[in-house]
C-alpha positions as CSV (number, residue, x, y, z in Angstrom):
1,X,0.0,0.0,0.0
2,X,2.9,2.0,0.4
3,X,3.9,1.8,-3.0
4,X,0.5,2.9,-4.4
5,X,0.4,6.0,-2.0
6,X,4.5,7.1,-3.3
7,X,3.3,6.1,-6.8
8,X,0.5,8.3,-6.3
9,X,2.4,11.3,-4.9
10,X,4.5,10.9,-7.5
11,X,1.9,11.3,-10.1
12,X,0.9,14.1,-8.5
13,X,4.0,16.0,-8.6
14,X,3.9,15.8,-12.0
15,X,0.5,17.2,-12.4
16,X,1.4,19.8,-9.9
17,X,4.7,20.7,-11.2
18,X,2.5,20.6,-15.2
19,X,-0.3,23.0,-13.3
20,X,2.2,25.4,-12.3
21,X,4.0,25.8,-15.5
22,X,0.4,26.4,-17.6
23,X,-0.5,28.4,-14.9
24,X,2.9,30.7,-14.8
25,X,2.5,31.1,-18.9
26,X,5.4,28.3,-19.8
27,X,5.7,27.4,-23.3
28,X,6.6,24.1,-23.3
29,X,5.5,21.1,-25.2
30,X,4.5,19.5,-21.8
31,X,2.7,22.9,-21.0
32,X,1.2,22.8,-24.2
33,X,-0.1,19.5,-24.6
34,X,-1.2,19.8,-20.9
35,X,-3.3,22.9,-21.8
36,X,-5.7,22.0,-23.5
37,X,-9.0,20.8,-22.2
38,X,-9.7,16.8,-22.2
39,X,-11.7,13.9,-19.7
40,X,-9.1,14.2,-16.9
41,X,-9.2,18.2,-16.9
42,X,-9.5,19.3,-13.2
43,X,-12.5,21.1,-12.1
44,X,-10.4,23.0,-10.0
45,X,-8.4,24.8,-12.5
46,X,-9.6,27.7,-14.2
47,X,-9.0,30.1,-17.5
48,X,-8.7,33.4,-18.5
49,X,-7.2,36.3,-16.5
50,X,-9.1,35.4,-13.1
51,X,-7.7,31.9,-13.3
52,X,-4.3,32.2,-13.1
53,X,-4.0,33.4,-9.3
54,X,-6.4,30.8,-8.3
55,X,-4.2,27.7,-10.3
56,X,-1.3,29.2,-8.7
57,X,-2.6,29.0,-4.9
58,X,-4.3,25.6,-5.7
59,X,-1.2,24.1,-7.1
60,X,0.8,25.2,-3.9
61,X,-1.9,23.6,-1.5
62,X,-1.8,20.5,-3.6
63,X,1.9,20.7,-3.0
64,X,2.0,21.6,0.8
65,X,-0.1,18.1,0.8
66,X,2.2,16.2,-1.1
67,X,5.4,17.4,1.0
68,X,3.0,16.6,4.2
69,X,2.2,13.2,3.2
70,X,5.6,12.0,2.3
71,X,7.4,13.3,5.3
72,X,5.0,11.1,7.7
73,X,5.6,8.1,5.5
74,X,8.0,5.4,7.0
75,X,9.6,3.9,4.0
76,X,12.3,5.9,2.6
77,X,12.4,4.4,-1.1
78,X,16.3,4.4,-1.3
79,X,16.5,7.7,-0.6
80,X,13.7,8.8,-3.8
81,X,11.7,10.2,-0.9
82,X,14.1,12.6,0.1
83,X,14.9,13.8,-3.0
84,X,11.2,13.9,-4.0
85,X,10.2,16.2,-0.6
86,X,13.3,18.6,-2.2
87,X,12.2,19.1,-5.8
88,X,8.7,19.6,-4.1
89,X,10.0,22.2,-1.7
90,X,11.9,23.9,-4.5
91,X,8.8,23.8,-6.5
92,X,6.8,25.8,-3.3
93,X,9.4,28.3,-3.8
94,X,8.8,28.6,-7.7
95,X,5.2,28.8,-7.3
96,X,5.4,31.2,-4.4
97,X,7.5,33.5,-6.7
98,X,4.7,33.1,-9.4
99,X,2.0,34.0,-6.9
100,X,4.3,37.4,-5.8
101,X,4.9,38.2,-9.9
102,X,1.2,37.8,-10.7
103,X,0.3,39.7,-7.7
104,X,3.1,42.8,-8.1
105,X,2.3,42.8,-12.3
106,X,-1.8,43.0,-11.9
107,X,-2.2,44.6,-15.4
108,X,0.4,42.0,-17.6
109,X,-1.5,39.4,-19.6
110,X,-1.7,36.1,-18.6
């Protein structure tokens, strides 16, 4: 069960770390492709100029989680959990900066 729960964590990083970029106005591919609307869309992600803030803040909470749940898990996945809790505390600090830049530039398109 263990295993499912990293596996799923790890999934969600991706998605996360995905979210962020659309949301900060990235231009890659994976930003790209991820963009556009399909059946696994989240219903918590929104478009246009009010949307961006909002993706921003729900990608950090999504991220807080993630860092939560896999400091209070026991196995340490030869050291992959470590590293993992890094990338998604140096991700918080990306999408922290995106939330100060889109709150300081309030008239730049997004």
């Amino acid at each position: 069960m263990q295993r499912k729960q990293f596996l799923a964590a790890a999934g969600a990083v991706g998605a996360v770390l995905s979210a962020a970029g659309i949301a900060s106005g990235a231009s890659s591919p994976v930003a790209a492709a991820s963009a556009s609307p399909g059946p696994l869309a989240s219903p918590y992600w929104r478009r246009g100029e009010h949307g961006s803030l909002h993706n921003l803040e729900h990608a950090n909470r999504a991220v807080e989680r993630i860092i939560d749940s896999l400091q209070h898990d026991q196995t340490d996945y030869g050291g992959h959990r470590v590293a993992a809790i890094q990338d998604l505390q140096q991700a918080r600090s990306q999408i922290a900066a995106a939330i100060e830049y889109d709150k300081s530039h309030p008239n730049t398109a997004k």
